[in-house]
N, C-alpha and C positions, 0 to 999 in steps of 0.2 A: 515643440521642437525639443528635443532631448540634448539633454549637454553630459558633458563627463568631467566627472570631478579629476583635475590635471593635478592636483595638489598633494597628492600620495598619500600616505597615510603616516611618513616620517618612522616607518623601520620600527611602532608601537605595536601593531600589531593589530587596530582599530578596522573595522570595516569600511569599507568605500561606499558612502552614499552619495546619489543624485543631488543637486542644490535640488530646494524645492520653488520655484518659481511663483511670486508673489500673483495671486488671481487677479485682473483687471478686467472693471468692465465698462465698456464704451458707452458714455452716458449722451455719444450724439444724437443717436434714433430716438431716444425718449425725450430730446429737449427741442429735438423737430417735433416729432409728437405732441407734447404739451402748449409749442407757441401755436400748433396749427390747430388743436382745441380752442386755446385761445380766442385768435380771430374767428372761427368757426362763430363761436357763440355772442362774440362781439357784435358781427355782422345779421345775425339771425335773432336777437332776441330782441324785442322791445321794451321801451322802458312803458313804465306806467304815464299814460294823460293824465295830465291834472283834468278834477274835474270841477266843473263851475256851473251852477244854477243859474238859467238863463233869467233875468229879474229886467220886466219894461221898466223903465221911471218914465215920468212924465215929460210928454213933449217941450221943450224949449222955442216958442213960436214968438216973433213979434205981435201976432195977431192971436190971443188966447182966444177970442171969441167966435170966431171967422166960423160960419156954421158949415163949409167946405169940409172944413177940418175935424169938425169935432163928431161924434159919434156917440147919441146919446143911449146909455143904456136904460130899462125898465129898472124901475127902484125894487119891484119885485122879484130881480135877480143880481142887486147890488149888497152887498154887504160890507159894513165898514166895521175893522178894527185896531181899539184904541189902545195902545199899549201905555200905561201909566207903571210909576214906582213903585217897587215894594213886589215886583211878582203881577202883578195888579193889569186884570183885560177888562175894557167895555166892546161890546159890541153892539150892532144895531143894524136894519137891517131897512133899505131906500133910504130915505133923503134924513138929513138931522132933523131938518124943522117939523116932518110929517113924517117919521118912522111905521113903514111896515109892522116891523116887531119893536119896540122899544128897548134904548137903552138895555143892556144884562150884563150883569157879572159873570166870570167867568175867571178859571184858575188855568194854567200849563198843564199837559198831558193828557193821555187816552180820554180819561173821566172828565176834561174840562174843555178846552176849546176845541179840541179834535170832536168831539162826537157834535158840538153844537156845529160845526163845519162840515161832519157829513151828512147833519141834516139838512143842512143849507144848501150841498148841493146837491143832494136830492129832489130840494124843491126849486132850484134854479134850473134843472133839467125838467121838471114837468112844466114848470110856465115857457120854457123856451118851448116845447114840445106845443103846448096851447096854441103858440104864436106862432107855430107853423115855422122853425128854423133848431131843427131835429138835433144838429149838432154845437150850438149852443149851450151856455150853460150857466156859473154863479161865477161873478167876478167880486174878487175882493179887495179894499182898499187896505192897505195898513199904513197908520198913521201913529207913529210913535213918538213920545213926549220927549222932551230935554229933559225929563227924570231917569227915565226906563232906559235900560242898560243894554248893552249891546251884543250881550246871550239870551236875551229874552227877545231881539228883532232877528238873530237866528234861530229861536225857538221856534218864532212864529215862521218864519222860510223853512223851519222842516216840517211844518205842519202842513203849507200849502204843497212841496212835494209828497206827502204822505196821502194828502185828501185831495190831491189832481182838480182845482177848482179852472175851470175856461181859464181865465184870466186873474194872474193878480200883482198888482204893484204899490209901488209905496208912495204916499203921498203928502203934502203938509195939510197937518192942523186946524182949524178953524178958531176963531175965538170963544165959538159957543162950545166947541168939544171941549177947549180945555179949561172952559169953565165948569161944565161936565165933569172931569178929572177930579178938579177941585171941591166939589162937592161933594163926592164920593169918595176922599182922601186918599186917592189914587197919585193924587200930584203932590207928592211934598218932600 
């Protein structure tokens, strides 16, 4: 809209200029704009799932022995491992008292317990294969000491999602294992 300057010029002799009219601009559209990005994205995005490794533990049963219940596996697709102090893994492979493979040492990472666990289930898939139950495979115990620290019982949980063994959970101790420990100065 144009205006006229009413104000004369006071008989100086100065020219008559227009006022100049300060520019405004309408910050409504763009704060409708912005809130309606807003929800836009509120509504449409999702957050991250936590994610959590699914981990059996052991049955809690009045009846441990009840042979309904229990499910025995072949020792030559059981593997147990012992997490001791200091960094420190035994493993072994069926039963403690008559071990498949005896008692081994063993360190963290690719070079140490990882590759002796993809041999294990490499060979816990051929004897399942034997036994005629295709989809079967190496289950593994892990049994971790009151020494051994509790980035090395997630070490070993990243180890069993790394080497995808059938089955693995965690279990207690025996008294011969951690006399075992002790001998091999894994427990101290």
């Amino acid at each position: 809209m144009a205006e006229l300057n009413t104000g004369g010029d006071g008989g100086k002799g100065k020219k008559v200029r227009s006022k100049k009219s300060n520019p405004g601009v309408d910050l409504t559209a763009m704060v409708d704009l912005a809130f309606l990005l807003i929800t836009f994205f509120m509504l449409t995005t999702t957050l991250s799932k936590p994610q959590a490794m699914p981990l059996p533990m052991p049955d809690k049963t009045d009846q441990p022995n009840d042979p309904n219940r229990n499910q025995k596996i072949p020792e030559e697709r059981m593997m147990t491992i012992l997490i001791g102090s200091k960094n420190r893994i035994t493993w072994y492979m069926g039963k403690f008292d008559a071990p498949t493979i005896p008692p081994t040492q063993a360190s963290f990472g690719k070079d140490g317990i990882r590759k002796d666990l993809l041999k294990n289930v490499k060979l816990g898939k051929q004897y399942a294969v034997q036994e005629g139950r295709p989809k079967e495979g190496l289950v593994v115990n892990i049994k971790a000491s009151d020494k051994a620290s509790y980035k090395n019982l997630v070490d070993i949980l990243d180890e069993m999602a790394i080497t995808k063994p059938q089955l693995f959970a965690i279990g207690d101790m025996t008294p011969g294992e951690l006399d075992l420990l002790k001998q091999s100065q894994s427990y101290e």
